[in-house]
C-alpha positions as CSV (number, residue, x, y, z in Angstrom):
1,X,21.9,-4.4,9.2
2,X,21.3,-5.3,12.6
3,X,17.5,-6.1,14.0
4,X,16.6,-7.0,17.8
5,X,13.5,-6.7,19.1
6,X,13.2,-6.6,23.3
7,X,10.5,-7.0,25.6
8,X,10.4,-4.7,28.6
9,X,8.1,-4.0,31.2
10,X,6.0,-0.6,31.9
11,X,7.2,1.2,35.4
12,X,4.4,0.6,37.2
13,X,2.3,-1.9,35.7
14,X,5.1,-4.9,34.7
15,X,3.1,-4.7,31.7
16,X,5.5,-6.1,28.5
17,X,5.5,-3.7,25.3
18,X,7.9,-4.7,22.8
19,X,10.9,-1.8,21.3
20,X,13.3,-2.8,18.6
21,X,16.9,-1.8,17.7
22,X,18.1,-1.6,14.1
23,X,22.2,-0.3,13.3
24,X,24.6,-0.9,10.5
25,X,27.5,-2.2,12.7
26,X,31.0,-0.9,11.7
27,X,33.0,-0.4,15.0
28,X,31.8,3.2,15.3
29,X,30.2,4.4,18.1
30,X,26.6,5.8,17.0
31,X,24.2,8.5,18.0
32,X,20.6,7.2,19.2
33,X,17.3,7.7,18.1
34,X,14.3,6.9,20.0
35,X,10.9,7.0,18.7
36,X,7.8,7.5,19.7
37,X,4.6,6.7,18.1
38,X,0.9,8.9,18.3
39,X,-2.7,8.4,19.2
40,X,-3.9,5.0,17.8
41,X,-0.7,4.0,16.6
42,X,2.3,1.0,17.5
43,X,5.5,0.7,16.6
44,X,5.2,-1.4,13.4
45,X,2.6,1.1,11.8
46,X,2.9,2.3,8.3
47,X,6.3,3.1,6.7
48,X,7.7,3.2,10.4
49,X,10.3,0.3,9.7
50,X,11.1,1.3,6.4
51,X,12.0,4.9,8.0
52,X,14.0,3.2,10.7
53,X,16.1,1.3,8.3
54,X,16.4,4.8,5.8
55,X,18.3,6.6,9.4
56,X,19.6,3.8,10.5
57,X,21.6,3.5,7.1
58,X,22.8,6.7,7.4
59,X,24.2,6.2,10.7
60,X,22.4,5.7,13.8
61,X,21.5,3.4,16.3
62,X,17.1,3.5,16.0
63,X,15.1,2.1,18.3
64,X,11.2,2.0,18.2
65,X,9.0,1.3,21.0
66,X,5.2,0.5,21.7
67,X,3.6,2.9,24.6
68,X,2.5,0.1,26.7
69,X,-1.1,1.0,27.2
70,X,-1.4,1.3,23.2
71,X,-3.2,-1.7,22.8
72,X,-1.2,-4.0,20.9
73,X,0.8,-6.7,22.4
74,X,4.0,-8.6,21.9
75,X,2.1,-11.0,20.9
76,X,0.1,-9.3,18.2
77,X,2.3,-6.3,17.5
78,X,-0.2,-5.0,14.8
79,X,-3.2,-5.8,16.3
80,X,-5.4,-4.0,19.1
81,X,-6.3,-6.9,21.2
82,X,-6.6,-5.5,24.6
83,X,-8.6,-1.9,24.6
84,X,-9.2,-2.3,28.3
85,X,-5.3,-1.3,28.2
86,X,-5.8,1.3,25.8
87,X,-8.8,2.6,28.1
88,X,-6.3,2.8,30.7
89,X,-3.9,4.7,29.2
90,X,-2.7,8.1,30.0
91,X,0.0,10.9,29.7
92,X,1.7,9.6,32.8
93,X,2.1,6.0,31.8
94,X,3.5,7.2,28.5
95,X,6.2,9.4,29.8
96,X,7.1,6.9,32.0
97,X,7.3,3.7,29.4
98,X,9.6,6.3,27.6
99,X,11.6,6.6,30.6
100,X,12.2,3.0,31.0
101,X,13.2,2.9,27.5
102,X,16.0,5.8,27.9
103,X,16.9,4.2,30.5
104,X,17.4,0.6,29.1
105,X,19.4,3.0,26.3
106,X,21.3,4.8,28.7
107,X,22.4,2.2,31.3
108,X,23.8,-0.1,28.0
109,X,20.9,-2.2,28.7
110,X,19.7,-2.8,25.1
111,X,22.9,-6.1,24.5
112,X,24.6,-4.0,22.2
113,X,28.7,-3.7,21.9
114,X,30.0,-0.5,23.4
115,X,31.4,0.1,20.1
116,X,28.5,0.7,18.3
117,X,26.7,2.9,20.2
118,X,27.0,6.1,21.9
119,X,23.9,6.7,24.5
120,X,25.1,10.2,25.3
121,X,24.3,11.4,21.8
122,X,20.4,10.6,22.4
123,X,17.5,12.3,20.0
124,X,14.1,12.1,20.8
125,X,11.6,11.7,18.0
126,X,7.9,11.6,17.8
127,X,4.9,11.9,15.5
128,X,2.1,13.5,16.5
129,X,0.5,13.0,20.4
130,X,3.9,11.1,20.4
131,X,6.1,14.1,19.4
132,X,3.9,16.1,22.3
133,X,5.0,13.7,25.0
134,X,8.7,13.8,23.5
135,X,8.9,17.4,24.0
136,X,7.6,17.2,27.4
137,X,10.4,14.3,28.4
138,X,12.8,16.5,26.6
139,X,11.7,19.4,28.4
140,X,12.4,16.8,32.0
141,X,15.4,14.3,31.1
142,X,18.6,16.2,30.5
143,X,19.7,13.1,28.7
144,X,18.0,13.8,25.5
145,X,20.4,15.9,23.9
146,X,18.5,16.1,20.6
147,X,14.6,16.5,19.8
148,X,12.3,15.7,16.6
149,X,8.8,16.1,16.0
150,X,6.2,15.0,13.0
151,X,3.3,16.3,12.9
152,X,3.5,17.1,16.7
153,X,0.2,17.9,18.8
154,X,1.2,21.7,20.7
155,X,-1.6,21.5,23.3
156,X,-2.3,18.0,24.8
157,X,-5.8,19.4,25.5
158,X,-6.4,20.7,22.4
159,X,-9.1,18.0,20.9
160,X,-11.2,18.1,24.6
161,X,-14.1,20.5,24.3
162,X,-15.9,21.4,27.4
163,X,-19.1,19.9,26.3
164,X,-16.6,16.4,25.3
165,X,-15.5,16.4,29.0
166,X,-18.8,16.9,30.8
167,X,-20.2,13.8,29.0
168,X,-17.2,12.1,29.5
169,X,-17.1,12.5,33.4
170,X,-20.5,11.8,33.4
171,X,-20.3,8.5,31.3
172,X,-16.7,7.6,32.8
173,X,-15.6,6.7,29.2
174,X,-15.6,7.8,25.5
175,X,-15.7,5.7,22.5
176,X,-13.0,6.7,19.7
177,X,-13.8,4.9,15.8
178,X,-11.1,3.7,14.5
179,X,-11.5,4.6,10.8
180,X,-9.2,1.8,9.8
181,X,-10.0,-1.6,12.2
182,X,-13.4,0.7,12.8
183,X,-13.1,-0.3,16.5
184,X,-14.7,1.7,19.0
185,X,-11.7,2.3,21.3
186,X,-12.2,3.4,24.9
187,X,-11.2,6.0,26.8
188,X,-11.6,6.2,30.3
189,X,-12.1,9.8,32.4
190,X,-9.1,8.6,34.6
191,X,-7.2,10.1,31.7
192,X,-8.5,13.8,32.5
193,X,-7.9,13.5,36.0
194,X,-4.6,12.4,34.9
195,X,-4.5,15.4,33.8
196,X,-5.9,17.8,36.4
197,X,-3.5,16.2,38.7
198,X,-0.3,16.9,36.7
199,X,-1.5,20.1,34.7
200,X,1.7,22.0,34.8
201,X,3.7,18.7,34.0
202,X,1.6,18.3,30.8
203,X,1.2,22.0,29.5
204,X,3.7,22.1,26.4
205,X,3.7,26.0,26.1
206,X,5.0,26.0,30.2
207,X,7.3,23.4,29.8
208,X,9.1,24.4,26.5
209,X,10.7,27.1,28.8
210,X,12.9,24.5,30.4
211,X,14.5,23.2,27.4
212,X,17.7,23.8,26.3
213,X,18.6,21.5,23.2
214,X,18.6,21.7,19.1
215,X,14.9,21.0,18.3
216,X,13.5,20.6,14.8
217,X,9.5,20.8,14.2
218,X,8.4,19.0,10.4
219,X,4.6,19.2,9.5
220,X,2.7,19.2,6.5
221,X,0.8,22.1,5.1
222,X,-2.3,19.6,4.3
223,X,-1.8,18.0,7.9
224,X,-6.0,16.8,8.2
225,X,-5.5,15.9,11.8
226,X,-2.8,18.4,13.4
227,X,-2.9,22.0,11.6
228,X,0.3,22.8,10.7
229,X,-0.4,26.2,12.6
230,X,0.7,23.9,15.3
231,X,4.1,25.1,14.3
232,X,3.8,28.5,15.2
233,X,2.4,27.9,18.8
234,X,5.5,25.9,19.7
235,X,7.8,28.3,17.6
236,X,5.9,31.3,19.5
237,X,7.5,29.4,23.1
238,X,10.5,28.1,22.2
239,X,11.9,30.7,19.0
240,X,15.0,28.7,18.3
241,X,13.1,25.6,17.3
242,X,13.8,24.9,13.6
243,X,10.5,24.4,12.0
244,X,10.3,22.7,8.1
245,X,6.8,22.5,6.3
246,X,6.4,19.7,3.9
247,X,4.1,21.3,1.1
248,X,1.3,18.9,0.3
249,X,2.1,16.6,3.2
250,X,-0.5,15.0,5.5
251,X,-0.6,13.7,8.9
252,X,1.3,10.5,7.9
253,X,3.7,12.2,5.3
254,X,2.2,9.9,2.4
255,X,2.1,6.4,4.9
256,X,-0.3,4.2,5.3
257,X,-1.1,0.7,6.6
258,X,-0.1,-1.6,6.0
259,X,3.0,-0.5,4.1
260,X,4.3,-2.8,1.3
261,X,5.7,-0.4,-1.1
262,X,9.2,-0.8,-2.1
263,X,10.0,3.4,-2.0
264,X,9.3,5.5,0.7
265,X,6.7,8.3,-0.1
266,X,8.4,11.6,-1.6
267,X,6.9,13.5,1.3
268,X,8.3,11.2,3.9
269,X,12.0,11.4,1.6
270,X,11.8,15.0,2.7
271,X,11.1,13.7,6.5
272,X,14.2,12.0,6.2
273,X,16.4,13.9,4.5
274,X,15.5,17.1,6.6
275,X,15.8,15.0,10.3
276,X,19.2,14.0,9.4
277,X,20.7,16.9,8.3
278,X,19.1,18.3,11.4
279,X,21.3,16.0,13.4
280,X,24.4,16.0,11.6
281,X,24.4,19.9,12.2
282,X,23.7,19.3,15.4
């Protein structure tokens, strides 16, 4: 198997976030996969290589990348060193870095012989907030031919209570624990007027009605973080969505970090499984 990793810069920013590219070549042009990691998460996170390796065996081209404002850095990939970044981040910024990344796929920008890949057979894929902000840059880019969601937020605004907002205009940040580095991770209002400013950009439910493409939902019935009732709200706007619950699953699908088992989780072997048929039938 092949393994690159690239360094590109965000749109507006030049800040660097890292993606990588894993294939098995064979002189076969290959579908794409790009991925998208959630809230408090990188590239590198749990199982997420062991997952990439699992599809790209069975026949893609998979490429990861780090949201640029996630707070890791090429230079500590697994490691949130720079939280004023991740205070900084916001819905725009993330659509965009996964912009620059399609477009780095589709302009044959990611070194890769033409013989190998085939960037007009893209999928996007993305667990939780990151699955949300895939199905809004499905719902925009008409070169993502393919979608995939884990555990996928339905409403970007869903976790803001009124009462969350009021303090945090009136603070200009909230603090987020990290249960697992127990960090207190910033975020800074400028996200909510992020928000307010692009409202109809970011509201799944309206955007959903602009999409067009083979779109497969997985979740887990014992999902603590997303409720897998987030199925039936994106089912409710877009009916020919395929949904597949994973009974027992949680947010993570059995992952965890770090990840040094040898097996995948069964729950994330259903992940897999499911996705790929998804896209050979599609």
């Amino acid at each position: 198997m092949i393994k690159k990793e690239l360094i590109l810069n965000s749109k507006h920013h030049q800040r660097p976030f890292a993606i990588d590219v894993r294939y098995i070549p064979n002189n076969v042009q290959k579908p794409v996969i790009l991925f998208v990691h959630g809230f408090k998460g990188f590239k590198d996170a749990m199982h997420f290589n062991a997952i990439a390796d699992e599809i790209a065996e069975a026949g893609y081209v998979y490429v990861k990348m780090n949201l640029s404002h996630n707070g890791v850095t090429p230079d500590h990939p697994q490691e949130f060193v720079d939280l004023e970044a991740f205070g900084k981040n916001n819905f725009s910024i993330e659509l965009d870095d996964i912009e620059v990344v399609i477009d780095h796929i589709c302009n044959h920008k990611l070194d890769l012989p033409s013989n190998e890949i085939d960037p007009s057979q893209l999928c996007l894929a993305g667990h939780s907030r990151g699955g949300a902000v895939s199905i809004l840059k499905a719902c925009e880019d008409k070169r993502v031919k393919r979608l995939v969601t884990w555990a996928a937020v339905a409403d970007l605004e869903a976790f803001w209570s009124a009462d969350f907002v009021k303090e945090w205009k009136e603070e200009g940040v909230q603090y987020i624990k990290n249960a697992r580095t127990l960090q207190d991770m910033p975020l800074y209002y400028q996200m909510v007027e992020d928000f307010e400013k692009n409202s109809q950009r970011f509201r799944i439910s309206g955007q959903l009605s602009k999409l067009n493409i083979p779109f497969l939902a997985i979740h887990g019935t014992d999902d603590e973080t997303v409720p897998v009732e987030a199925l039936l709200l994106l089912k409710g706007v877009y009916p020919s969505m395929e949904t597949h619950r994973i009974n027992g699953a949680n947010h993570t699908f059995g992952g965890k970090h770090p990840w040094s088992e040898p097996e995948l989780p069964e729950f994330t072997k259903v992940l897999v499984s499911k996705m790929i048929d998804f896209l050979k039938r599609h």
